[in-house]
C-alpha positions in Angstrom: -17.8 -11.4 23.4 -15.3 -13.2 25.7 -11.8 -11.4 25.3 -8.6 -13.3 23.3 -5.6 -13.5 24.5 -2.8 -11.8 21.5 -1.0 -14.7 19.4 2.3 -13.0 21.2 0.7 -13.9 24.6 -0.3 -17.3 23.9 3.0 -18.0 22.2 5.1 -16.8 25.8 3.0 -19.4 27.5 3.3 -22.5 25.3 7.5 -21.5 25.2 7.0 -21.4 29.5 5.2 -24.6 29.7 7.8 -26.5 26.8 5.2 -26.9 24.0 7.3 -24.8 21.8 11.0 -24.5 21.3 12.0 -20.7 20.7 14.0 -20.3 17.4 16.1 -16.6 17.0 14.6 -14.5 14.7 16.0 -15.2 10.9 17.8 -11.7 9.8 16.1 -10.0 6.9 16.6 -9.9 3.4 18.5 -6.7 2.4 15.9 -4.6 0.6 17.0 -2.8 -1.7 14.3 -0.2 -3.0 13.6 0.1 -7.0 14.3 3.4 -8.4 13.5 4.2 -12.2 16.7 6.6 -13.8 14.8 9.3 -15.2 12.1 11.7 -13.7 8.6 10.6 -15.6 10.0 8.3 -16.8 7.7 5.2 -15.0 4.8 6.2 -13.3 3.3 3.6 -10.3 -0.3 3.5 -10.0 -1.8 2.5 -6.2 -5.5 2.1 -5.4 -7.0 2.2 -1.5 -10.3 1.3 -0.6 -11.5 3.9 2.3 -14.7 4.2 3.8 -16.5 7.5 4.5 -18.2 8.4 7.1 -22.0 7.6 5.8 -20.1 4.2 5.1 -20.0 4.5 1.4 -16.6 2.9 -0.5 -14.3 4.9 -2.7 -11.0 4.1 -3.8 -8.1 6.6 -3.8 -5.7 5.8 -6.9 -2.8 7.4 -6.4 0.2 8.0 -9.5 3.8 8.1 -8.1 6.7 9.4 -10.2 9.0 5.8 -9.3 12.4 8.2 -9.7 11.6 11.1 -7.2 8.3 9.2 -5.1 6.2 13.1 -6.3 2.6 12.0 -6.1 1.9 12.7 -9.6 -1.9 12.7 -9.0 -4.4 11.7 -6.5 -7.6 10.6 -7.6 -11.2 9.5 -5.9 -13.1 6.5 -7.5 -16.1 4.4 -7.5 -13.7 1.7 -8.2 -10.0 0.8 -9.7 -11.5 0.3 -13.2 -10.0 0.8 -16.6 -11.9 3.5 -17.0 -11.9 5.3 -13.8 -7.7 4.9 -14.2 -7.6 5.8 -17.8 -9.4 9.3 -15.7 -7.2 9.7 -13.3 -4.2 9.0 -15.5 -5.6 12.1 -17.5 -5.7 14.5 -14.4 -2.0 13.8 -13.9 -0.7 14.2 -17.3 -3.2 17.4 -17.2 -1.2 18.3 -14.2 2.2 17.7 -15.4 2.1 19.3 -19.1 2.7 15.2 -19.8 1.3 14.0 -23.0 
């Protein structure tokens, strides 16, 4: 394979030769992050696909509590199905004395 120049290298050298008129960068939006009132009261559920070392997929589904950011539960899966959720969902409420 024959090496590629980065997007930021071939950007500096169409702005040197004219091709492209630099613009300052645009300030970003003020983020302002979401945070439920009550602890437990609104769990977030993420899934990651991750490969092991033999190459075979799972997916992590993590629970987040959205008022304190506690990982609830942490979960490995074949897959982010309803069922394999409804599982993991069980684990945390197991964990928590949730019902």
């Amino acid at each position: 394979m024959v090496p590629v120049p980065s997007r930021a290298t071939i950007h500096r050298i169409l702005v040197a030769e004219g091709h492209v008129v630099p613009q300052p960068r645009k300030r970003p939006r003020c983020r302002r992050r979401f945070e439920y009132a009550e602890p437990n009261g609104l769990w977030q559920i993420d899934g990651m696909e991750f490969y092991l070392a033999g190459g075979e997929k799972v997916c992590i589904l993590q629970i987040l509590d959205d008022h304190s950011r506690l990982d609830v539960g942490t979960y490995a899966a074949t897959s982010e199905n309803g069922e394999e959720t409804w599982a993991a969902l069980q684990q945390a409420f197991a964990g928590t004395g949730c019902r």
